[in-house]
N, C-alpha and C positions, 0 to 999 in steps of 0.2 A: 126567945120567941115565947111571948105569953100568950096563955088562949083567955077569950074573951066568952060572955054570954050569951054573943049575938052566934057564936057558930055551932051547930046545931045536927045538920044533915050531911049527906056523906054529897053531895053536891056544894055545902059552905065550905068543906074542906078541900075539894079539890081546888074550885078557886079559890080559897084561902091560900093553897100550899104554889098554885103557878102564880100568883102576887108576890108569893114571899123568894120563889127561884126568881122571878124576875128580879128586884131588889137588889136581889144578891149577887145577881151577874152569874149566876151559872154555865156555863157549857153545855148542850145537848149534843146529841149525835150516836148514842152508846142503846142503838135498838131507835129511840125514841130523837125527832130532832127538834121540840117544842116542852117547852113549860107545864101546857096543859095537859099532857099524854105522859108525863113524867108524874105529875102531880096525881094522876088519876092511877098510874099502875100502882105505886104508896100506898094511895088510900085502899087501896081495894083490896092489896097484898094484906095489909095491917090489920084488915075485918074477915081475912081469909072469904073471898069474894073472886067468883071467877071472872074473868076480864071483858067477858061478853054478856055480862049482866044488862036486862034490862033498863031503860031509861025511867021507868016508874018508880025504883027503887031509890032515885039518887036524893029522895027527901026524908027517907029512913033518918031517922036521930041515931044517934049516937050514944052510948053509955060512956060514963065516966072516965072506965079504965080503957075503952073503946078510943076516947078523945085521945087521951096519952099517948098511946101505941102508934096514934097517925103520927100525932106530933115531936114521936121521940125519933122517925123516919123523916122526919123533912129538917130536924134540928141537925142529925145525921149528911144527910144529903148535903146541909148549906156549910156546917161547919166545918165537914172534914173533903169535901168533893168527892166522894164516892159516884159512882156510877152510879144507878139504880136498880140496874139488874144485877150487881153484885150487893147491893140492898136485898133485894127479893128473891137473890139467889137462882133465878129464871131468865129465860129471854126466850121470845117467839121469832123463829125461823122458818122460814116456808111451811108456814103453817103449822110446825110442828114445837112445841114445850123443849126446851132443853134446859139442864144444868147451868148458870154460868159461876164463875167465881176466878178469882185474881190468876186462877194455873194458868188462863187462857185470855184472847181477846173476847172483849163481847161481842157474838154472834151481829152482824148489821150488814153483811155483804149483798150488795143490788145481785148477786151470784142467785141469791134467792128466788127471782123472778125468773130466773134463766130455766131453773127446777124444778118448779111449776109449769112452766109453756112446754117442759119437753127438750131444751135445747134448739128448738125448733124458731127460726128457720135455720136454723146455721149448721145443725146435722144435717140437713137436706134429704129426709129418710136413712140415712148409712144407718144400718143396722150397729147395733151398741152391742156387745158380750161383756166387756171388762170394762171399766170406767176408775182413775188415779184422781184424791184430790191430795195434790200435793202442799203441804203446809198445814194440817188438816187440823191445827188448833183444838179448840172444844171439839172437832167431830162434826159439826155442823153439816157443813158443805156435805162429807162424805156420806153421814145418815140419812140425808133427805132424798141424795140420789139413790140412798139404796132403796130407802122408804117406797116410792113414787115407782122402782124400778125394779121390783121384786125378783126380778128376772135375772139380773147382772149381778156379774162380782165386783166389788168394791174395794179396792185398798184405802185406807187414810191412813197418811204419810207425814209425821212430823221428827224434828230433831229432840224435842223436847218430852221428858220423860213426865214431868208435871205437866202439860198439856194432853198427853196421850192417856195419862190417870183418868182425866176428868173424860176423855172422851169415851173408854171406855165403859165408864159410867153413862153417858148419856146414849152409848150405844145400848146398855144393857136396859135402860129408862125405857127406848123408846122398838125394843127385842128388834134390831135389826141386825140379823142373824147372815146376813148376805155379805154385811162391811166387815173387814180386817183390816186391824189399826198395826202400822208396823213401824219402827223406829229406824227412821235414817235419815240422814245426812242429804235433803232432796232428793238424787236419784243413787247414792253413791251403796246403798242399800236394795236395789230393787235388779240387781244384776238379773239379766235373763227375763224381767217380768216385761210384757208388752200388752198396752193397753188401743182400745178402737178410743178413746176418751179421754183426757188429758185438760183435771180441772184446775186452777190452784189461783190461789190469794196469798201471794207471798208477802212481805215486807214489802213495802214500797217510800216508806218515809223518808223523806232529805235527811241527814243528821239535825241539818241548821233548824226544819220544820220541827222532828223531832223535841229538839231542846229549847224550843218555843211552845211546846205544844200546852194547852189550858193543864192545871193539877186534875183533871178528872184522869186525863189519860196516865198520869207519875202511877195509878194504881193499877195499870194494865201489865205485863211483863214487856221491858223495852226490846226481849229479843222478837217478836211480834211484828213492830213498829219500823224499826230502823235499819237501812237500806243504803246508805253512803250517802257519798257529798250529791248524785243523782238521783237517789232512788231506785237503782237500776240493779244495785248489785247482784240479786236473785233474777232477778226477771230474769238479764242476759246469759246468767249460765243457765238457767231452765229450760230457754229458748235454744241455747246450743247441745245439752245433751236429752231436750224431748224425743224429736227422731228416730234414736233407737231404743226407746219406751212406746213407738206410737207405730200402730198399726197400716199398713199401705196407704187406706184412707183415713186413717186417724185423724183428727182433730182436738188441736191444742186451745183451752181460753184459759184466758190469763187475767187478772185485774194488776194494775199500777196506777190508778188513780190520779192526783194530778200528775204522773212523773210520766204521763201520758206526752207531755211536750218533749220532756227529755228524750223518749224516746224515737219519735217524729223525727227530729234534730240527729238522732247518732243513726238512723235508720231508713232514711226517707224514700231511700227504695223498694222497699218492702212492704208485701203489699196487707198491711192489719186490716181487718175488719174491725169497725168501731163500733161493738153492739149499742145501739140505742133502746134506750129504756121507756117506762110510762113517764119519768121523770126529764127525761135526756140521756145523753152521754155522760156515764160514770168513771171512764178510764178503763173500761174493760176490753178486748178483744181478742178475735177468734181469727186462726190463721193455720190452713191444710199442713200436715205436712213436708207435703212436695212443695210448697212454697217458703217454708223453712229451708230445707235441702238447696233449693236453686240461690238463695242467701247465706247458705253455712259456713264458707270462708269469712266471711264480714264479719260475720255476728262471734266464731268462734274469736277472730281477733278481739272483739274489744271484749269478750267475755273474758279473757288471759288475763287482761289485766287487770283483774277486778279481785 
């Protein structure tokens, strides 16, 4: 990648740098799902530049060792597939700054939007005390509800001891003093704990998608990712031992993404709620319950064999 004389301002470099991911065939989807939003987090990251900087700025010039610093990040970006916010060390999640880096996924769950509205409609007012994000990666998920929700108590639940590092770092980042991050095995750790809330973003990858997947993700950790030959493998024990982690009225959501069909197919009885987004249908849904319960022999079966 040579730089040339014609580029100049912190606007020649962002589209300079989404020409040059385009070129390249890059992957988006890690926070950011386009060129130009990848290009622009880099350059702004590289000039230490907050992300909500005005539009009048983007004809600012550049200094020399200013030029380098973009361009030693998009040389980075295109040559080795890195994320970008494991580039910039950051990711914006419900509005809120976190940590990101390779312990963890990058923070991008449509769960975000869920966090913001309040959970609403789908709590239906049911009052909240205790709130589970189970799989709780970076923290993400769990700190934003606690953030928003100053009121409740929060656990964030994962198996991994290098994901729970980082979260509690981004717990301490962002003093939310209400989440407790606790290490288990889904729920095989949480004996006795009973939540009105039940959130989680488990694995939900095919293997086969998995082992397709572009090189941006080979730099994610694959326990994260993968999910069996459906996708299903977490989901359905989650779904079979939620119930007694979940309070009378409790409500369970869940994201599985595409394996959204798979489970339609092993479940068709059962009655999911498909939250819909600003965008559409993400694969996520929310389901009481007592309507887990009136399903619990099914589900516990095909969860045995998993």
């Amino acid at each position: 990648m040579t730089m040339t004389a014609e580029l100049s301002s912190i606007i020649d470099f962002i589209r300079y740098g989404a020409s040059a991911f385009g070129r390249a065939g890059l992957t988006f989807g890690h926070s950011f799902d386009n060129a130009l939003d990848e290009s622009t987090q880099l350059v702004l990251h590289a000039l230490h530049l907050p992300h909500d900087i005005g539009p009048a700025y983007g004809q600012a010039r550049l200094t020399a060792e200013e030029k380098e610093a973009v361009l030693a990040l998009f040389r980075r970006r295109i040559d080795e597939r890195i994320p970008a916010c494991y580039l910039t060390g950051e990711a914006w999640f419900a509005g809120l700054n976190f940590k990101s880096d390779a312990r963890a996924l990058v923070p991008r769950s449509p769960i975000a939007e869920l966090i913001e509205s309040g959970f609403e409609p789908w709590l239906g007012g049911r009052p909240v005390h205790s709130a589970l994000d189970l799989c709780t990666g970076s923290g993400c998920i769990a700190i934003a509800m606690a953030h928003y929700n100053p009121d409740w108590r929060v656990d964030g639940v994962d198996i991994s001891d290098e994901a729970l590092s980082l979260a509690a770092e981004n717990k301490a980042r962002l003093y939310a003093d209400n989440c407790h991050l606790i290490r288990s095995d889904l729920f095989s750790g949480l004996v006795g704990k009973v939540y009105d809330l039940i959130v989680t973003n488990p694995p939900y990858v095919t293997n086969d998608e998995t082992d397709a997947l572009p090189k941006e993700y080979a730099h994610e950790p694959d326990l994260g990712l993968r999910a069996g030959d459906d996708g299903l493998d977490f989901a359905l024990k989650i779904l079979r031992d939620a119930p007694a982690h979940l309070s009378e009225h409790g409500l369970l959501i869940c994201e599985v993404g595409e394996s959204e069909r798979h489970l339609m197919q092993l479940l068709p009885e059962v009655p999911f709620a498909w939250v819909e987004f600003k965008v559409g249908q993400m694969g996520i849904f929310a389901i009481d319950r007592n309507d887990i319960l009136a399903h619990h022999e099914r589900i516990s079966q095909l969860a045995s064999i998993r």
